[in-house]
Each structure stands twice: as C-alpha cells, then as structure tokens.
C-alpha positions, 0 to 999 in steps of 0.5 A, spaced: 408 796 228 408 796 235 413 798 240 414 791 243 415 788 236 421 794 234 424 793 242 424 785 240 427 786 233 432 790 235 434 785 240 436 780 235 439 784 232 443 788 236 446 781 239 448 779 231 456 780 230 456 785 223 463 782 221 460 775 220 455 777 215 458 777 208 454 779 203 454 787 203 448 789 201 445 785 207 448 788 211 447 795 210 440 793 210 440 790 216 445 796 219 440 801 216 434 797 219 437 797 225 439 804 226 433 807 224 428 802 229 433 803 234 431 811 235 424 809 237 427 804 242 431 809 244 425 814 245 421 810 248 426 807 252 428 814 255 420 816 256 420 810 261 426 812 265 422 819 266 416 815 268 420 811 273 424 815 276 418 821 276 414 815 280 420 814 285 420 821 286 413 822 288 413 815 292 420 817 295 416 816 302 413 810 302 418 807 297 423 803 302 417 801 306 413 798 301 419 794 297 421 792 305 414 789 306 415 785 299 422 783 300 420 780 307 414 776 304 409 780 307 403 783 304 403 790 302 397 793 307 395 800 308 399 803 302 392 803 296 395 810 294 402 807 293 399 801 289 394 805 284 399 809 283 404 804 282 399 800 277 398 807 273 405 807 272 406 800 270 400 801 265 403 808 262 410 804 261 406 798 258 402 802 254 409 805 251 411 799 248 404 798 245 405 804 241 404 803 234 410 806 230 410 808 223 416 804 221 421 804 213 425 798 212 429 795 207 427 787 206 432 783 204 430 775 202 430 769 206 434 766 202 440 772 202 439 772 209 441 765 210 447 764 207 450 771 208 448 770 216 451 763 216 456 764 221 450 768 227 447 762 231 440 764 231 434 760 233 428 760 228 424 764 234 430 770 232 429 768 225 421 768 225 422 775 229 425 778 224 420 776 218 415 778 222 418 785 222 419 785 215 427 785 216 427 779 212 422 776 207 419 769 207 
C-alpha cells in the first residue's frame, strides 16, 4: 500500500471519537488498525522533518532571500542553485509518501462498520478511503 494512502487512512480515522463506536470487536480493530498504520505515518513523518530541516540548514544563507522575493510577489532570480535543491527536496519528500509499505489489517465488514460507527459524520469519501484501504470491506 502506498505511504499516501496509509497518511489518508490514518487521517479518517484519527479524526473518528472511539467512544462512539459501539460494537467491541469493531473497535479493536480499528484502534489496532490505526496503531499499526500510524507507525509508518510516524516514520515517514520523522524522515521529512530531517529532510526539511537538513535543506534549510544547508540553504540558510539564501533562505530569508528567496522566501522575501516570493512574498513580495517577485520572481525568484539568481538563485538556480537554491530552486534545484529545493525541487530535489520536494521530490525526495513527495517520493517518501509513494513508498509502498507492506501493511497487516484486520478488515471489518461494511455493514458492522455502519451500524457501530453511526454516531461519527462521515462522508462517503472517508468512507470510500477506508474501504479502499481495506479497514472496511464492501
């Protein structure tokens, strides 16, 4: 499964209140679920945050310069080294989340999810997430 898709899933449901899931056996699975994709997002989380903060310390010097020319509206010029390396930490960051990571879930079924998980507003996207994920199966 792709990092992106791990981030996306742990995003619905990290917003989910686990008090309003009623049936136990859906809620271990999802608590479970969630602990364990959580630890990639975690990991992943940790690797950009050297990233960026590796690039702002190599580019300190042009940092304040280039970000003042863009808050001002202005074309960034004279500065190509600074915008490859930035492109190149972009890329190296986006590249991290489309990491395929072998994952291990407990699947619980459409209909169970439903009706223990009636008290949480979710969309059909969150839903359609989750399924695709394979929390929940159709």
């Amino acid at each position: 499964m792709k990092l992106s898709t791990v981030n996306a899933i742990c995003g619905v449901l990290s917003a989910m209140k686990i008090n309003k899931v009623t049936d136990k056996r859906v809620k271990t699975a999802l608590v479970n679920d969630y602990l364990h994709l959580r630890g990639f997002v975690k990991r992943a989380e940790a690797d950009r945050a050297e990233l960026i903060q590796k690039f702002q310390s190599d580019w300190k010097e042009e940092l304040a310069s280039v970000q003042a020319l863009r808050n001002a509206g202005k074309p960034v010029t004279g500065h190509d080294a600074y915008l490859e390396a930035e492109r190149d930490a972009n890329k190296a960051i986006s590249d991290l989340f489309s990491e395929d990571v072998e994952v291990s879930l407990k699947s619980v079924p459409m209909d169970d999810f439903l009706t223990s998980c009636g008290g949480e507003e979710l969309t059909f996207e969150q839903i359609a997430i989750l399924q695709e994920g394979g929390i929940v199966e159709a």
